[in-house]
BALOBA-1460 file (C-alpha; in Angstrom, 3 decimals):
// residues 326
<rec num="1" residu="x" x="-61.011" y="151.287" z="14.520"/>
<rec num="2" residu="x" x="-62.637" y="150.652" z="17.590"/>
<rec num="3" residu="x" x="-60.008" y="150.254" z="19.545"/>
<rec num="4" residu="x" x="-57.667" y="153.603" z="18.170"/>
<rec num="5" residu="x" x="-61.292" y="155.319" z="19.328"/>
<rec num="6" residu="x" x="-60.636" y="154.240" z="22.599"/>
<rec num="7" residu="x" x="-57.345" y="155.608" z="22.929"/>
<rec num="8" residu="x" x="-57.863" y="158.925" z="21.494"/>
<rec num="9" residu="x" x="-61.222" y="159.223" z="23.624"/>
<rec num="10" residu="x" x="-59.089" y="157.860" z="27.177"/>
<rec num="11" residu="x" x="-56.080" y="160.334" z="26.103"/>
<rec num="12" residu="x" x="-58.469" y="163.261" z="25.643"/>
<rec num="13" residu="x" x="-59.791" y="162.460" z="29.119"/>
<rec num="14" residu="x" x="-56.723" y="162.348" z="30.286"/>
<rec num="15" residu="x" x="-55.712" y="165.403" z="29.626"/>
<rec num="16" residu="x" x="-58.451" y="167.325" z="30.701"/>
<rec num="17" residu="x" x="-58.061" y="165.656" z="33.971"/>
<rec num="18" residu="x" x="-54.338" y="166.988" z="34.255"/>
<rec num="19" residu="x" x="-55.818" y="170.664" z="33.649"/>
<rec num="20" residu="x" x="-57.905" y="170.159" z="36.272"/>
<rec num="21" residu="x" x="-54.865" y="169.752" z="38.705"/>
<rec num="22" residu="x" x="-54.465" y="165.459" z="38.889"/>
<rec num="23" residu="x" x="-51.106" y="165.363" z="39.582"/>
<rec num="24" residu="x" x="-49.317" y="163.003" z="42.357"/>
<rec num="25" residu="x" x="-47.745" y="164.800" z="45.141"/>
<rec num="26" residu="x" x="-44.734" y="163.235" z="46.500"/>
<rec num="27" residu="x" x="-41.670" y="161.696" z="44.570"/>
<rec num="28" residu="x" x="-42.452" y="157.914" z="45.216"/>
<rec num="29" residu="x" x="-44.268" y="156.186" z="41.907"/>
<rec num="30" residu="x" x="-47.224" y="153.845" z="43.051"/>
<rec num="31" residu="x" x="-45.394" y="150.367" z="43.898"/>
<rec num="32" residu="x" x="-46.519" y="146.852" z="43.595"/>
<rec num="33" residu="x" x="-47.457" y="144.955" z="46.799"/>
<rec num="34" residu="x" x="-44.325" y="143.144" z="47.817"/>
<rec num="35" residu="x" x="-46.410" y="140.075" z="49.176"/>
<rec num="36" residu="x" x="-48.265" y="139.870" z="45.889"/>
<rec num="37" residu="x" x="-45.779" y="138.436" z="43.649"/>
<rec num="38" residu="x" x="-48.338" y="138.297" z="40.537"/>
<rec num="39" residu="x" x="-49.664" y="142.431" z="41.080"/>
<rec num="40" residu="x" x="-47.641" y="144.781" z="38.917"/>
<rec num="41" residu="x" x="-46.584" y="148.234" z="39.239"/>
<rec num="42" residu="x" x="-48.494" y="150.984" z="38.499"/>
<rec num="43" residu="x" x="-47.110" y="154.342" z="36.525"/>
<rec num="44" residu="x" x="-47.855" y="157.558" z="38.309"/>
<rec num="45" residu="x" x="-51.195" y="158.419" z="38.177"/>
<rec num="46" residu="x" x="-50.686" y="161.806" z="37.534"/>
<rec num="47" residu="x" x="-50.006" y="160.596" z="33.727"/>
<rec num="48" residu="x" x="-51.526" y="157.154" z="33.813"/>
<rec num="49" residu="x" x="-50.898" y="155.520" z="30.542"/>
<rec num="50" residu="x" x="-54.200" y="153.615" z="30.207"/>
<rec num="51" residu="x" x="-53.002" y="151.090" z="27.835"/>
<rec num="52" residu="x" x="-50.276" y="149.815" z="30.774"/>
<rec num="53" residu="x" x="-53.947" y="148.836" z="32.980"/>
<rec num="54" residu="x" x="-54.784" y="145.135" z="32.052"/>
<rec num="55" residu="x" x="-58.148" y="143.830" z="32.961"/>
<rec num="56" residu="x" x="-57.800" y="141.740" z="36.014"/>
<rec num="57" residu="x" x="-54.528" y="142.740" z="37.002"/>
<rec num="58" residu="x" x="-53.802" y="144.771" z="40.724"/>
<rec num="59" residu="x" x="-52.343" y="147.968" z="40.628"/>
<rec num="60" residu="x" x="-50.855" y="149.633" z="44.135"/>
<rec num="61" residu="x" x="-50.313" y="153.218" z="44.575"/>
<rec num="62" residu="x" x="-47.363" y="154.306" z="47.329"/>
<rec num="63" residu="x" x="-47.221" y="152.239" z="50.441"/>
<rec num="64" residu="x" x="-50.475" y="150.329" z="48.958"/>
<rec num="65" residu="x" x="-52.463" y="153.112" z="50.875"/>
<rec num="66" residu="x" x="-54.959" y="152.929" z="47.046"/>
<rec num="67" residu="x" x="-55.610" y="149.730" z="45.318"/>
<rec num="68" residu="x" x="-57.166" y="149.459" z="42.165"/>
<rec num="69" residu="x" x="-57.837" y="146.585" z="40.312"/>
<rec num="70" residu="x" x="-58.706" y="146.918" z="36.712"/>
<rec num="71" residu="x" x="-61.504" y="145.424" z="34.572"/>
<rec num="72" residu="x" x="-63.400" y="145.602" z="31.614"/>
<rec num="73" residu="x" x="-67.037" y="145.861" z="32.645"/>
<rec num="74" residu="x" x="-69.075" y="149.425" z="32.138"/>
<rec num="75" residu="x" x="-69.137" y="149.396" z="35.806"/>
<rec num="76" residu="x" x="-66.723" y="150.634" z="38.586"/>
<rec num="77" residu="x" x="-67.115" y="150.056" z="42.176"/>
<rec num="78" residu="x" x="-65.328" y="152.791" z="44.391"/>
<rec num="79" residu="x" x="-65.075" y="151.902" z="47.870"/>
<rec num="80" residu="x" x="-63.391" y="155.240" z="50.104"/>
<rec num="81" residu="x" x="-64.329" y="154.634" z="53.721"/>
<rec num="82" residu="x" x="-63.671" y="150.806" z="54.874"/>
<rec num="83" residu="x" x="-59.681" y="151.066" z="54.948"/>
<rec num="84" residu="x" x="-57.855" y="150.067" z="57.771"/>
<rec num="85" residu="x" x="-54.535" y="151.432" z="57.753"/>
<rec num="86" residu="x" x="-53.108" y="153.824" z="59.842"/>
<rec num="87" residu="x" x="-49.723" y="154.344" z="59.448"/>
<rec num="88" residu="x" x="-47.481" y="156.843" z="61.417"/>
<rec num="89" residu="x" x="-46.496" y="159.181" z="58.563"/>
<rec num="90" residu="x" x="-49.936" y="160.320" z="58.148"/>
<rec num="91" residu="x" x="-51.323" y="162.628" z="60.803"/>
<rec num="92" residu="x" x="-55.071" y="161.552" z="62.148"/>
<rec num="93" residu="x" x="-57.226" y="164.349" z="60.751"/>
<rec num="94" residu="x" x="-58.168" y="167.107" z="63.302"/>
<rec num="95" residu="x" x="-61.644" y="168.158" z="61.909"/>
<rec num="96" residu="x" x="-64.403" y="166.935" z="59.222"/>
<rec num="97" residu="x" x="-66.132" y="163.205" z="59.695"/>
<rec num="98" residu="x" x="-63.522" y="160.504" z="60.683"/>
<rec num="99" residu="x" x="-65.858" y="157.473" z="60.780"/>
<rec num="100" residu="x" x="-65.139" y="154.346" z="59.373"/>
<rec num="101" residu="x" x="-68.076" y="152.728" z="57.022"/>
<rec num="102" residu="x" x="-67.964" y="149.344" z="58.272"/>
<rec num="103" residu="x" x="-67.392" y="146.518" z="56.337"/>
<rec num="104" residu="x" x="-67.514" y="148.470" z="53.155"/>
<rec num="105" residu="x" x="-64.583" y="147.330" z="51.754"/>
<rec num="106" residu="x" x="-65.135" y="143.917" z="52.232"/>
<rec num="107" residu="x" x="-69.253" y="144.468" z="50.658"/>
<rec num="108" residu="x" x="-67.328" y="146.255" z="47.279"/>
<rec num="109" residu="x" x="-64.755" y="143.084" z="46.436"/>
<rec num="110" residu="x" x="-68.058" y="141.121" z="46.795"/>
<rec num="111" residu="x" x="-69.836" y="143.089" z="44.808"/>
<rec num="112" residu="x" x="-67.143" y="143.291" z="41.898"/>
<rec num="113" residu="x" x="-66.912" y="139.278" z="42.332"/>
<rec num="114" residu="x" x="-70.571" y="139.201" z="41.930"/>
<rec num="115" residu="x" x="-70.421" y="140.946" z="38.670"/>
<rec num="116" residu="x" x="-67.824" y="139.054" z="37.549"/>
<rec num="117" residu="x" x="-69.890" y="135.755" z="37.880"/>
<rec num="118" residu="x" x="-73.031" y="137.023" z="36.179"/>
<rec num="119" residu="x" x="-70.764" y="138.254" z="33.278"/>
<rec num="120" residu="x" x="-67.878" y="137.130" z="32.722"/>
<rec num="121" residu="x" x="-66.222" y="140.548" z="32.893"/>
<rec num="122" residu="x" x="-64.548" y="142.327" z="35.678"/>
<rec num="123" residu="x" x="-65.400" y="145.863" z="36.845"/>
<rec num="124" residu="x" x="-63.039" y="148.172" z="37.786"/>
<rec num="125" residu="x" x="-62.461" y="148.372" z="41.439"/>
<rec num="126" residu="x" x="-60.643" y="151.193" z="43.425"/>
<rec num="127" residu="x" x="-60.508" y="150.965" z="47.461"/>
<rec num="128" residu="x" x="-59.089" y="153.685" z="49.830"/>
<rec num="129" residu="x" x="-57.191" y="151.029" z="52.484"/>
<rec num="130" residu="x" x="-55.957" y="154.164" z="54.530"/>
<rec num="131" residu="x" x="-58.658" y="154.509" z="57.415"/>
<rec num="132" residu="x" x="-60.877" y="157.280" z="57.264"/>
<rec num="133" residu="x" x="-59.393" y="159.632" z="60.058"/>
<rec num="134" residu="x" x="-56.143" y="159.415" z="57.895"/>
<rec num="135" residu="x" x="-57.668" y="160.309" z="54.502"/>
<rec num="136" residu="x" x="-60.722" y="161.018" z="53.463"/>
<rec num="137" residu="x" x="-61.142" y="160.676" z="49.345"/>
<rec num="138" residu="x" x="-64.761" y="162.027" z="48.814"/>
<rec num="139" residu="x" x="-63.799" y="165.485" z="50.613"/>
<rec num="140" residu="x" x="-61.901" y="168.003" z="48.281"/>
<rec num="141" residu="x" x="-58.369" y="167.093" z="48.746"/>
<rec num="142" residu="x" x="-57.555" y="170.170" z="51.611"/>
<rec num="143" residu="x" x="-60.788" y="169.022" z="53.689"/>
<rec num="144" residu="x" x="-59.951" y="165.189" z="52.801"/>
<rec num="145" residu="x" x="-55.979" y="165.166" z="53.235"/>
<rec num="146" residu="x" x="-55.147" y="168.295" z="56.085"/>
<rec num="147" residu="x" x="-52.156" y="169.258" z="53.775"/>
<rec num="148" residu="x" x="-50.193" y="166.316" z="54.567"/>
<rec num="149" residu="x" x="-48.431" y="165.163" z="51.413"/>
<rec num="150" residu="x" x="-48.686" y="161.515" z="51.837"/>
<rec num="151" residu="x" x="-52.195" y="162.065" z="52.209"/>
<rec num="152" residu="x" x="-52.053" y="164.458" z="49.309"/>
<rec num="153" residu="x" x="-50.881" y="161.833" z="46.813"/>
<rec num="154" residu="x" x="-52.653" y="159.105" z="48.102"/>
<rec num="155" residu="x" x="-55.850" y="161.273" z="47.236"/>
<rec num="156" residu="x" x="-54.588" y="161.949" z="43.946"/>
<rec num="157" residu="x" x="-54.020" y="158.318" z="43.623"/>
<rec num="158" residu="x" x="-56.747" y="157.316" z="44.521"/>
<rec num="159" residu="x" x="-58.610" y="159.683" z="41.687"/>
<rec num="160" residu="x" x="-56.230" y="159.274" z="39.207"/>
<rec num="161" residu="x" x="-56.830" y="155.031" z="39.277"/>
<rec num="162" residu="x" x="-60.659" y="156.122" z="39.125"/>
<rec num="163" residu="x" x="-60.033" y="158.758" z="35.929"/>
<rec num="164" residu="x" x="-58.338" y="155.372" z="34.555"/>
<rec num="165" residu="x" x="-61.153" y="152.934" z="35.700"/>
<rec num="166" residu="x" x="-64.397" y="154.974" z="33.702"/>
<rec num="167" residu="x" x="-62.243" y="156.221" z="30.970"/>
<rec num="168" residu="x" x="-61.574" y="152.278" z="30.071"/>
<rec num="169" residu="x" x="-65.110" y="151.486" z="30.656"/>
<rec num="170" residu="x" x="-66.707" y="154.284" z="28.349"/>
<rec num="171" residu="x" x="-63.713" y="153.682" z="25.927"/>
<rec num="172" residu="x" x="-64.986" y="149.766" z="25.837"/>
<rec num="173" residu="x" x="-68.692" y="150.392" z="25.756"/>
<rec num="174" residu="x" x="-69.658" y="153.606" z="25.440"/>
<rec num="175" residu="x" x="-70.831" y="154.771" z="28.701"/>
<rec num="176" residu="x" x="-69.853" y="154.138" z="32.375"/>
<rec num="177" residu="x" x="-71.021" y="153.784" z="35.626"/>
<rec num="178" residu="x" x="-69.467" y="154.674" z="39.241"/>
<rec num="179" residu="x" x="-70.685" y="152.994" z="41.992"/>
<rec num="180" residu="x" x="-69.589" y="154.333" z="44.989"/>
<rec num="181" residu="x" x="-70.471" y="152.595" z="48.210"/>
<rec num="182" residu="x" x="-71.020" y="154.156" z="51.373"/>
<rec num="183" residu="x" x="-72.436" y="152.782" z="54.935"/>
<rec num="184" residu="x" x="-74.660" y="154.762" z="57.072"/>
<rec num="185" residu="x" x="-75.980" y="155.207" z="60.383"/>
<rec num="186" residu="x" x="-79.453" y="156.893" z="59.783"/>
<rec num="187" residu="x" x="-82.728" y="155.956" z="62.199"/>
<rec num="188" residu="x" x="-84.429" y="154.531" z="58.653"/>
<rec num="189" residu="x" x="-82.548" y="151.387" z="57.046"/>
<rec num="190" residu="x" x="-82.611" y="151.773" z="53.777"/>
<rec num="191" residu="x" x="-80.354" y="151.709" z="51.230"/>
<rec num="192" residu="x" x="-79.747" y="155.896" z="49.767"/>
<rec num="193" residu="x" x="-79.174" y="156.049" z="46.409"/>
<rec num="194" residu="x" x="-77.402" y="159.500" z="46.146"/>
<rec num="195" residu="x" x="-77.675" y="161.679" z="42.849"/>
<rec num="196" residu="x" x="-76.356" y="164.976" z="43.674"/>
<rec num="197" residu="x" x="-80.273" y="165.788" z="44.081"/>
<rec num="198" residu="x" x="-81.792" y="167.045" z="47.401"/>
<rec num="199" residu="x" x="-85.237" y="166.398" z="49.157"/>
<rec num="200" residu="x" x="-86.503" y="170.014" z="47.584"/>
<rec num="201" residu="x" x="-85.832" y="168.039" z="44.101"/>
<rec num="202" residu="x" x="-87.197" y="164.885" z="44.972"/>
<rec num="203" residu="x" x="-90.626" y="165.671" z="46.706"/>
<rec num="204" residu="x" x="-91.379" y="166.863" z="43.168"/>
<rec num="205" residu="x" x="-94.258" y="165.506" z="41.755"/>
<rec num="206" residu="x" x="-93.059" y="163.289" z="38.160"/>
<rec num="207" residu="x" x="-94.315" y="165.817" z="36.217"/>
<rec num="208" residu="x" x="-92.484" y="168.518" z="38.508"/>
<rec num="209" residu="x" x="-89.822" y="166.889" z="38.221"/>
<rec num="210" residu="x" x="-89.044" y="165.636" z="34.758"/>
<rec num="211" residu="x" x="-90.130" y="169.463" z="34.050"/>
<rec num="212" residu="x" x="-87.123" y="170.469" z="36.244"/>
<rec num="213" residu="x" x="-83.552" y="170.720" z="35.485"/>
<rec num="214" residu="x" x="-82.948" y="167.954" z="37.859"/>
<rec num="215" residu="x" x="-82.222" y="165.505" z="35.698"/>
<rec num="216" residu="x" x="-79.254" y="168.110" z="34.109"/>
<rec num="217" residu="x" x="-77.647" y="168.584" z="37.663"/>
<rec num="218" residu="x" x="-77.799" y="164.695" z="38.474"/>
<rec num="219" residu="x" x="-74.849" y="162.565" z="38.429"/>
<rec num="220" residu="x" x="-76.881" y="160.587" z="35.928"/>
<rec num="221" residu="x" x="-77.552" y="163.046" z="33.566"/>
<rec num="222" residu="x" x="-75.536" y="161.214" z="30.657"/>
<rec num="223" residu="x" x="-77.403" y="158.040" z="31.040"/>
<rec num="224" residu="x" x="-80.582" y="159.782" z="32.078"/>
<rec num="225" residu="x" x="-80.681" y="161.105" z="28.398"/>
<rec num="226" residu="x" x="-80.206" y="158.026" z="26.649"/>
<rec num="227" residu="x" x="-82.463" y="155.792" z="28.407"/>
<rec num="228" residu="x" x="-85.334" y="156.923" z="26.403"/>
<rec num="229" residu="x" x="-87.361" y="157.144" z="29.355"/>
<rec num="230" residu="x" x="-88.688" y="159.837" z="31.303"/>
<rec num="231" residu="x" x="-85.964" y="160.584" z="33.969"/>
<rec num="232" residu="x" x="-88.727" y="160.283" z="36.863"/>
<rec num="233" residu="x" x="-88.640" y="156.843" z="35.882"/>
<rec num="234" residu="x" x="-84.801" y="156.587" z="36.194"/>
<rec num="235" residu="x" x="-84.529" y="157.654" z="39.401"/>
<rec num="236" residu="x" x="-87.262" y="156.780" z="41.195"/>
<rec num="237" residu="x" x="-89.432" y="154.396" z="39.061"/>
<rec num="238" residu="x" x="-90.009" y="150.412" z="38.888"/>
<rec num="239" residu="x" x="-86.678" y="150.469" z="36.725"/>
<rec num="240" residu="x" x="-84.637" y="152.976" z="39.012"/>
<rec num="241" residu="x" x="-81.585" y="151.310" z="40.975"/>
<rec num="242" residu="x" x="-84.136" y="151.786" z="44.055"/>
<rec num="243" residu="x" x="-87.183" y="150.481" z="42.684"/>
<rec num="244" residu="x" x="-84.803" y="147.293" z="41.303"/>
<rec num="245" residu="x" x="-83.381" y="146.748" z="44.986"/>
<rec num="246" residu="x" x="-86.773" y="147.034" z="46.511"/>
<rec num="247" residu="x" x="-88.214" y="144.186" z="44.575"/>
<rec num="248" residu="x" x="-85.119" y="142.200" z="45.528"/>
<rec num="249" residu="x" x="-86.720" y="142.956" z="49.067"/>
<rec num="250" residu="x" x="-84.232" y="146.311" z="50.136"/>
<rec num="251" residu="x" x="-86.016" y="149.108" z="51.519"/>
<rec num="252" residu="x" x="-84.242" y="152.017" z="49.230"/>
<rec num="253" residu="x" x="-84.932" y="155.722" z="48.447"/>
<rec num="254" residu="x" x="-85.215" y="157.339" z="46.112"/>
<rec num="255" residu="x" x="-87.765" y="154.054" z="44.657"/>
<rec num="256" residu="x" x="-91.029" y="153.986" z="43.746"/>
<rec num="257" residu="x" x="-92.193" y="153.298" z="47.843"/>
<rec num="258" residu="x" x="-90.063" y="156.341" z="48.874"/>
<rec num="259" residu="x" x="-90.034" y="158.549" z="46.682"/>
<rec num="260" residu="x" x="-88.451" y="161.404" z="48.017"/>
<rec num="261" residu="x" x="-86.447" y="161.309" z="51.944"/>
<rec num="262" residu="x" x="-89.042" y="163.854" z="53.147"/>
<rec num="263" residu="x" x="-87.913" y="165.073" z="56.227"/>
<rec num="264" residu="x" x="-85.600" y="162.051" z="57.066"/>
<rec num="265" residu="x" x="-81.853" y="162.364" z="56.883"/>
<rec num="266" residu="x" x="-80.387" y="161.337" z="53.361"/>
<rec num="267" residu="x" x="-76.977" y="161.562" z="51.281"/>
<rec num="268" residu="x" x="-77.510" y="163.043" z="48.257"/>
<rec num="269" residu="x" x="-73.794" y="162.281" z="46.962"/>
<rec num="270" residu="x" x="-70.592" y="163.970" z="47.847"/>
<rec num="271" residu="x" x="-67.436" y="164.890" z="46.193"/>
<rec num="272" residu="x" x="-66.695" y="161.275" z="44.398"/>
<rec num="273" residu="x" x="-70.479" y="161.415" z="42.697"/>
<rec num="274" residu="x" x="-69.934" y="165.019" z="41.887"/>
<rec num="275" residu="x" x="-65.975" y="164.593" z="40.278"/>
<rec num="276" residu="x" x="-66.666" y="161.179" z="38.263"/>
<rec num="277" residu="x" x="-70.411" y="161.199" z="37.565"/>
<rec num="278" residu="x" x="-72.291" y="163.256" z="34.784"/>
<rec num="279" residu="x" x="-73.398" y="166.362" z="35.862"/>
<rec num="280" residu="x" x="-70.883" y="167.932" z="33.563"/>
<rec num="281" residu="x" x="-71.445" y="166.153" z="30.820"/>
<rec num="282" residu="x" x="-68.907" y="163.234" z="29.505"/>
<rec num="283" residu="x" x="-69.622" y="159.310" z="29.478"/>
<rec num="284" residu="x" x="-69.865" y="158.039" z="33.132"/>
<rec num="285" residu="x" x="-72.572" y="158.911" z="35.311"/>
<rec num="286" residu="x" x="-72.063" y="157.640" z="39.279"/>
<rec num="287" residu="x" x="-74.568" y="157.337" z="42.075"/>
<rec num="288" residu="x" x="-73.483" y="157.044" z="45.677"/>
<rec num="289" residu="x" x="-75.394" y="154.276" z="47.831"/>
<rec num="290" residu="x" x="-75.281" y="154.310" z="51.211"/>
<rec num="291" residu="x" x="-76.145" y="151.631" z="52.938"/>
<rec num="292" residu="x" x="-77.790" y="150.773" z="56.770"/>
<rec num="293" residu="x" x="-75.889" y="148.304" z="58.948"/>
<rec num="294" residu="x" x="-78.038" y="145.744" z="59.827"/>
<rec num="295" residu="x" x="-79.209" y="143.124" z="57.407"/>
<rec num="296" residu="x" x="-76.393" y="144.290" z="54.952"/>
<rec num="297" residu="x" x="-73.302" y="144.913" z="56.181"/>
<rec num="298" residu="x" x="-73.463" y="143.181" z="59.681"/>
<rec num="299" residu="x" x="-72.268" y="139.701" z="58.663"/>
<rec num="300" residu="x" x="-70.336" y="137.784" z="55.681"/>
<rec num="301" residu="x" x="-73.672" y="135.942" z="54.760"/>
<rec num="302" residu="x" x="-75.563" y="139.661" z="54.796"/>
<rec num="303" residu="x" x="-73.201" y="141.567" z="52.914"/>
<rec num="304" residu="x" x="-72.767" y="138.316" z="50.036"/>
<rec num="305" residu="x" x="-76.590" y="138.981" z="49.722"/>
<rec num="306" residu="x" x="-76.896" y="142.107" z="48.991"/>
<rec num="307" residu="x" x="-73.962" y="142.257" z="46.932"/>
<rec num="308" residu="x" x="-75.627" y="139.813" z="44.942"/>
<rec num="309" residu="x" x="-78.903" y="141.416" z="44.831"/>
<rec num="310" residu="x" x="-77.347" y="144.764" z="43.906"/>
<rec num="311" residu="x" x="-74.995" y="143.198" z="41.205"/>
<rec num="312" residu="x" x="-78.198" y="141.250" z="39.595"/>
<rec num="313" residu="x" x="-80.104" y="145.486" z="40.458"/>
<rec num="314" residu="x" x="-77.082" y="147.060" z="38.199"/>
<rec num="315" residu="x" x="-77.313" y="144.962" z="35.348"/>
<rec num="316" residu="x" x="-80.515" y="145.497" z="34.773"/>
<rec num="317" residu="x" x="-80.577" y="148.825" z="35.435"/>
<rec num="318" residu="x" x="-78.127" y="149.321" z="32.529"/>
<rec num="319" residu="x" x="-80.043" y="146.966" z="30.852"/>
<rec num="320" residu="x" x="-82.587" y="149.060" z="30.321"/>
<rec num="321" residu="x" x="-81.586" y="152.540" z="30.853"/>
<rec num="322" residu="x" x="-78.087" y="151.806" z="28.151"/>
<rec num="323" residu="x" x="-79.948" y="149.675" z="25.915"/>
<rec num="324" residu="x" x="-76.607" y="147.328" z="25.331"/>
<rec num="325" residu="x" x="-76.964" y="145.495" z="28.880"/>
<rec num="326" residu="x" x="-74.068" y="145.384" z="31.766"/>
């Protein structure tokens, strides 16, 4: 019964995510990685028939600009800005941020690896390998792609493998969570734990705040509401994602020693948080964590440590905030 559950609930996604305009542009299906032997094919994402995704196999979309590699964990680790492809047939973008995130790529396969250790399961994991000035996948897809149709459907692609990735994950346990990794440049290093929520919402006092409708225009409203604590304590308390990283020794906001960005810069979450997180309702929630250079991302041995500290900070947090555990 379980499992005809699933199906109905991932085809019912589905569908609302075609009405909202997920279609591939182009006429060239996603194609398997000729120098992977073992990675399969994946079906258009425009109608991606969920039950064709097998945990732990590698899925390609056209050119293998998208790769997404599918799992069976509640979690799924989006990684848009660390490509490094730049091929010809895709125009460099004229206006908007071009920067790469450094090494961002290479911190999300860690990460995923690191959750696959502690659990046994793997999570979901979709990476952008176009460079940034080609495509940008957390802009809307005008801003992200500059009209050019490769572009186009590698965007779509790219959103269509995450539609796929959380609608397996809530269909398996109920809820979902997007992880969406980010580097940063910002005078403070910290780690910024975006929730579609802004300074003016976060120098709230607790009361303020869980007073508010914050917690209804976060990208964690959905798991907000079933943690069973007060959603001051989600986001910024000893059992936020924050307050779990800085007890692994991670400066963080928002957490229970920063509180709020004050008048510092901060990323509150963009278009990926927005699109595949809560805020309007359904199973997954998302947060989008940027993180500083140095002491994270600036060698192997830094990023294999903090992916390790953040997969050990996610598992709890689910722990207690799902009540069934990561």
């Amino acid at each position: 019964m379980r499992r005809v559950a699933w199906w109905a609930s991932a085809l019912a996604l589905l569908t609302a995510a075609l009405v909202a305009g997920i279609s591939a542009c182009g006429s060239s299906a996603p194609m398997a990685n000729p120098g992977a032997p073992s990675v399969q094919a994946a079906p258009s994402p425009a109608v991606p028939p969920i039950q064709q995704f097998e945990p732990g196999s590698t899925y390609f979309g056209r050119n293998g600009y998208v790769e997404f590699r599918a799992g069976d964990a509640p979690i799924v680790v989006s990684a848009p800005h660390g490509g490094a492809l730049e091929p010809g047939e895709i125009p460099d973008r004229t206006s908007g941020t071009t920067v790469t995130d450094l090494a961002t790529e290479d911190l999300a396969r860690l990460l995923a690896s690191a959750l696959e250790s502690r659990t046994g399961r793997q999570a979901s994991l979709v990476v952008c390998r176009l460079k940034r000035v080609k495509l940008d996948v957390n802009r809307a897809i005008g801003e992200g792609t500059q009209g050019n149709p490769h572009a186009e459907q590698a965007w779509n692609e790219y959103h269509g493998f995450l539609d796929a990735a959380r609608t397996m994950a809530a269909g398996l346990h109920g809820h979902a969570l997007v992880v969406d990794l980010h580097g940063h440049g910002h005078p403070k290093a910290r780690v910024e734990a975006g929730y579609l929520l802004g300074s003016d919402d976060l120098e709230r006092s607790d009361t303020d705040l869980d007073e508010s409708t914050a917690a209804q225009r976060s990208s964690i409203r959905t798991l907000a509401a079933g943690s069973g604590l007060r959603f001051s304590d989600v986001l910024r308390g000893r059992s936020s994602l924050g307050g779990l990283l800085e007890r692994a020794g991670y400066a963080a906001v928002p957490a229970p020693g920063a509180p709020s960005p004050g008048l510092d810069p901060y990323f509150e979450g963009g278009y990926i948080t927005r699109r595949h997180g809560s805020a309007d309702g359904g199973p997954a929630s998302a947060v989008q964590l940027e993180t500083p250079f140095a002491g994270l991302r600036d060698s192997p041995a830094a990023r294999a440590r903090f992916a390790a500290s953040l997969a050990d900070a996610l598992l709890e947090y689910l722990s207690v905030h799902t009540r069934t555990g990561g």
